[in-house]
N, C-alpha and C positions, 0 to 999 in steps of 0.2 A: 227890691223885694216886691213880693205878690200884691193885692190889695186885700187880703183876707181880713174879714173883721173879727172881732171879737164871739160874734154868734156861730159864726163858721169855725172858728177854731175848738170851740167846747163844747161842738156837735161830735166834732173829730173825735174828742177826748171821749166825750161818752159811748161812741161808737164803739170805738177801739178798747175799752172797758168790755163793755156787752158781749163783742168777738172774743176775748180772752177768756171771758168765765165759761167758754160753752167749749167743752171737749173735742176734740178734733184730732186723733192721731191719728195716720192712716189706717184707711178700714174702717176708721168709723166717725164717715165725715157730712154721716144723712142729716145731721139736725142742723148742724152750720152751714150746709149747703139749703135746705131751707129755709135757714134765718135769712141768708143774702137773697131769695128768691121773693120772698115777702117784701126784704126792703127796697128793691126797686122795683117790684111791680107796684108798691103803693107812690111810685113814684110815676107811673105809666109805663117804665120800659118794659116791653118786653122779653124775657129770659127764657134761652133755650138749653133744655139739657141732655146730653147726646148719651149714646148707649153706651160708653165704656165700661161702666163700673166693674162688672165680672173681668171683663179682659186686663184692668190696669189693679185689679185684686182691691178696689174700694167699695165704700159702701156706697157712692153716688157718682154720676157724670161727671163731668167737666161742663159748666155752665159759661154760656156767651150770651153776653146782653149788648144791644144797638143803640147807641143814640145820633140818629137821622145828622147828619150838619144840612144846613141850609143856602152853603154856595157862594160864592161868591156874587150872583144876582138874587140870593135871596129864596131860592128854590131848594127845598128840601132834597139830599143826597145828591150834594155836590161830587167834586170830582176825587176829592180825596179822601182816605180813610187813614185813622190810627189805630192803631190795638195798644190797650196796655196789660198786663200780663199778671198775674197772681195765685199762688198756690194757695188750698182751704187748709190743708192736713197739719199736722205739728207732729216732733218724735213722737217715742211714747212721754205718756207722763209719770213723774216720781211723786208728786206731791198734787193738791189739794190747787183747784187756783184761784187766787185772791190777786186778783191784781191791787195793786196799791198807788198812792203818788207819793212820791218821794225823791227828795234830792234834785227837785228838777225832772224828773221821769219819771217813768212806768216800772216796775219790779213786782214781783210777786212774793206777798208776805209769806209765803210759805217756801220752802225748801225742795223748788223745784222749777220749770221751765214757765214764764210767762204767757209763751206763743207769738210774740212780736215778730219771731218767723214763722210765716209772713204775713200774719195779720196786721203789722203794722199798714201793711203798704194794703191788705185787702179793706182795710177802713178807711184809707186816702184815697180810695176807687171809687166808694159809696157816697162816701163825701161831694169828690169831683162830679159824682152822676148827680146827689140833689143839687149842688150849685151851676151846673150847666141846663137843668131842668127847670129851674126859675125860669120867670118872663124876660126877655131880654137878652140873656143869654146861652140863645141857642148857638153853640158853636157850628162856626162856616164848615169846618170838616166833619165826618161822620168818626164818631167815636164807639170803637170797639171795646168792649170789657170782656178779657177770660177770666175765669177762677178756674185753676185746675186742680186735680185731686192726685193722692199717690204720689207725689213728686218727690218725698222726704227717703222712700225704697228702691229709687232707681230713674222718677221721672216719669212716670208709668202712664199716669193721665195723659200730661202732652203726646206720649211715644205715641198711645191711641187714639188723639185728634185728630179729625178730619179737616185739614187747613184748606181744603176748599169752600169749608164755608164763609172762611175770612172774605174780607173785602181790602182789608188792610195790604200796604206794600212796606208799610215800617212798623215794627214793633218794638216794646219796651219791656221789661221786667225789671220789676223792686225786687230782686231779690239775691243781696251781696253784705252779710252783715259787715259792714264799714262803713268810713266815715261820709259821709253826703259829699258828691264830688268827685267819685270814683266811677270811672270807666272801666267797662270789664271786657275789653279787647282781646285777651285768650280763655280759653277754658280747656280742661284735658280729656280725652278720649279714656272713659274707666272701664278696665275692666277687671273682672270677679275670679277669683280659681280657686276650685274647689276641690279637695283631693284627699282618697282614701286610700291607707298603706295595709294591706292583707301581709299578714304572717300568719304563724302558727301557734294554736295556743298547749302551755302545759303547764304541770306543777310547779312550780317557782323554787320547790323546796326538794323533791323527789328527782325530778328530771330536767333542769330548765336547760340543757343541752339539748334536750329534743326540740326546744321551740324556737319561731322567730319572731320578736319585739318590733312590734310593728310603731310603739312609741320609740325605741333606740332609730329605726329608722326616720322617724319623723324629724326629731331632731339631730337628725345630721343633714338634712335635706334644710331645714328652715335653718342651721348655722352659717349654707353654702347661700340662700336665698336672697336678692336683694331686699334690702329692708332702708325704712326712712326717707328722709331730704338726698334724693340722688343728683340732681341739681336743682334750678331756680325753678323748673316748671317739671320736675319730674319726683315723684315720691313713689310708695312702696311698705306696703304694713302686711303682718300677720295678724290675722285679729281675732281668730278662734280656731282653739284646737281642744281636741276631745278624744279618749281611747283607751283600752280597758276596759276590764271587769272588777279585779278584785288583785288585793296584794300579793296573793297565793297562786295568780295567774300568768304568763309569760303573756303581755298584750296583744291577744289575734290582731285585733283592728286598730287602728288610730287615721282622724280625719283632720283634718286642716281647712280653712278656707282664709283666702288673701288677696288683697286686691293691688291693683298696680293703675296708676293716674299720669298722664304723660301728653304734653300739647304737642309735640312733634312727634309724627309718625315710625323716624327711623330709630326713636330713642325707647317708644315705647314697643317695640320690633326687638330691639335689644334685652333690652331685660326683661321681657316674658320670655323670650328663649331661656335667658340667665334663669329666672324660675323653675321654669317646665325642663331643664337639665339639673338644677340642684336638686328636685322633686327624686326625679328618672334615676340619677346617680343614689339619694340617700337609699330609694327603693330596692334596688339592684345591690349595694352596698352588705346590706342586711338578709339579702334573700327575699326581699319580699315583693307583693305585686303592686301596681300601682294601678288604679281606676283616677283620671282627670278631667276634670271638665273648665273651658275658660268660656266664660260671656262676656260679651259688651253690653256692658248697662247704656254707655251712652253715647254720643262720637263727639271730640272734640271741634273747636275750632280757632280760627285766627283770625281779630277783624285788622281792614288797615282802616287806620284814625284818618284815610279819607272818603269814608264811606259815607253817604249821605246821614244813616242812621247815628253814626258816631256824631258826625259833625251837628246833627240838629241836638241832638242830648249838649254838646259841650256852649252852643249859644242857650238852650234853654236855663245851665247852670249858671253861666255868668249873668243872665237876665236876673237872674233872684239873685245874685252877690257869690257864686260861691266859683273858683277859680277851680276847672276840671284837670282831673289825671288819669293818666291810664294805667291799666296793671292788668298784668295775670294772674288768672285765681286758680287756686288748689281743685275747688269745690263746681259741681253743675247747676245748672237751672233747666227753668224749660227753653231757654233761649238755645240750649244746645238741640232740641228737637225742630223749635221752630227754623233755627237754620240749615239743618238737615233736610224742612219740608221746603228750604227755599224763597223762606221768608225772610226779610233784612230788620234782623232784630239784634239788641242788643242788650246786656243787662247792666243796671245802677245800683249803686251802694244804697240801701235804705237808715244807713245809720245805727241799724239792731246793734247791741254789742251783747257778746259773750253767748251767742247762739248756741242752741241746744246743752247751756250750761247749767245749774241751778241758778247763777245767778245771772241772766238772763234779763237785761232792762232797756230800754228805749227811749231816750232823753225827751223832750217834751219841742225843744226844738228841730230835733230830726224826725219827730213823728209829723208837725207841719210842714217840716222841709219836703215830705214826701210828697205832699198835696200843692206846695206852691210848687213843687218840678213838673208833675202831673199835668198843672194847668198851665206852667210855659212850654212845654212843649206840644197842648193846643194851641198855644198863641204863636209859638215859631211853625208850629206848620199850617196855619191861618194866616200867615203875615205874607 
């Protein structure tokens, strides 16, 4: 285990409190983006924030702060650097927030999301920055901090960072709600479709021979659609539709939009055709027209667990006690940006459970597990 004391831990707590109660869902991430800009500049680091905000639809940058390492002889901005990685934003919110202690953890008394993603792990950032900032312990590598924004709508912040301002060659992200211990070795390539079925509109009651039901169309289209757990790394949702006027009206219009999540190429090639043909067919079926559009929100990846980046995460867990696994996740981070831009990043479990749920909590032990990972794997890549 770490050597964290007592004072550093209830620093953590209070932080990680402080971060909860301040609003933050994307778009509107100006006033927590300035709370972290106060708290380490009164630390001396200084904090850079870059011009995204209109492009990645938030209300502020993406903030990167430096702390210098010292070298291996001793000289400030030795030869290596680390980045560690964290989003500002949280969903929207349903309730009031009170964070609480309880049970061992963090929860929020009210009837809705606490924010522990990913504020748990933005407060184990803040933390790591004042206790590297002390006397003594200036770490020999140069330590990187993002905070990114927008990430919870598609990743928006990272997609608009400019990773040449890194220095880093290895990166980290807290951001996998699971249990501490978890390597996150794939992630899926999402993408978005979004689709409007034209018919014709008429009386429901007088003439509905004249019209075509652009809702009958839709749901023959979304019956033929892939949908759910298609297999171990491949899924598939409808998740909004909308269409009509009124009960007296044969439906002109009806919209759809659906997303499709898939770590291999040839699978998720596969069934977006399957989609965008069940779409084509319901359209066609019914007489009607179809307007489609597919996006990629994000592109997946594949790491092999003998990447340097894998490998130093899984000595840093066993350094504090905790015996590493790999897995495929459903879900993105900004790791799948950073390795698009060519950066050797990887992301870890921060222990959240029940993300973006009401009941939404953060054990008290995986919110310091966050921060003694943080500071082993400066020490593993200082070693």
């Amino acid at each position: 285990m770490s050597d964290l004391d007592a004072q550093a831990r209830e620093r953590l707590h209070r932080t990680f409190e402080q971060l909860c109660r301040i609003p933050s869902e994307t778009g509107a991430e100006r006033v927590i983006a300035d709370w972290v800009i106060d708290e380490l500049t009164a630390l001396g680091i200084e904090v850079q924030e870059d011009d995204c905000a209109a492009a990645a639809g938030a209300q502020a940058g993406n903030l990167l702060a430096r702390i210098p390492g010292r070298g291996a002889d001793g000289v400030e901005g030795g030869p290596q650097a680390l980045l560690l990685c964290a989003h500002l934003d949280t969903v929207p919110l349903t309730a009031l927030l009170e964070p609480v202690r309880r049970d061992g953890g963090w929860e929020n008394a009210a009837d809705g999301i606490l924010g522990a993603d990913n504020k748990a792990a933005v407060a184990a950032m803040l933390e790591l920055a004042r206790l590297l900032s002390e006397d003594g312990r200036q770490p020999t590598v140069t330590l990187e901090l993002l905070f990114t924004v927008a990430e919870e709508t598609g990743l928006n912040g990272s997609k608009h960072f400019d990773l040449g301002r890194i220095q880093s060659s290895l990166g980290f992200a807290f951001d996998h709600a699971s249990p501490l211990g978890e390597i996150i070795v794939a992630s899926p390539t999402h993408v978005r479709i979004d689709a409007e079925l034209r018919g014709r509109a008429a009386h429901a009651g007088l003439a509905p021979e004249l019209g075509v039901n652009a809702i009958v169309a839709a749901a023959a289209a979304i019956t033929a659609m892939p949908q759910g757990r298609l297999d171990d790394e491949t899924t598939a949702n409808i998740g909004l539709i909308s269409g009509g006027s009124a009960t007296n009206v044969v439906a002109e219009r009806c919209r759809l939009s659906a997303e499709l999540r898939a770590v291999e190429a040839e699978q998720l090639d596969r069934y977006l055709t399957a989609a965008i043909d069940a779409l084509q067919d319901g359209a066609d079926s019914a007489g009607c027209d179809l307007d489609l559009s597919v996006a990629r929100l994000f592109e997946g990846y594949r790491a092999d667990p003998e990447e340097p980046a894998v490998k130093l995460a899984a000595r840093a867990l066993r350094r504090i006690g905790y015996e590493p696994s790999y897995r495929s996740s459903g879900g993105g981070s900004d790791v799948n940006n950073l390795r698009l831009g060519g950066l050797a990043a990887v992301n870890l479990a921060n222990g959240t459970e029940h993300a973006h749920e009401p009941t939404e909590r953060v054990s008290f032990a995986a919110l310091e597990g966050n921060l003694e990972l943080m500071l082993a794997l400066v020490q593993e890549v200082s070693a």
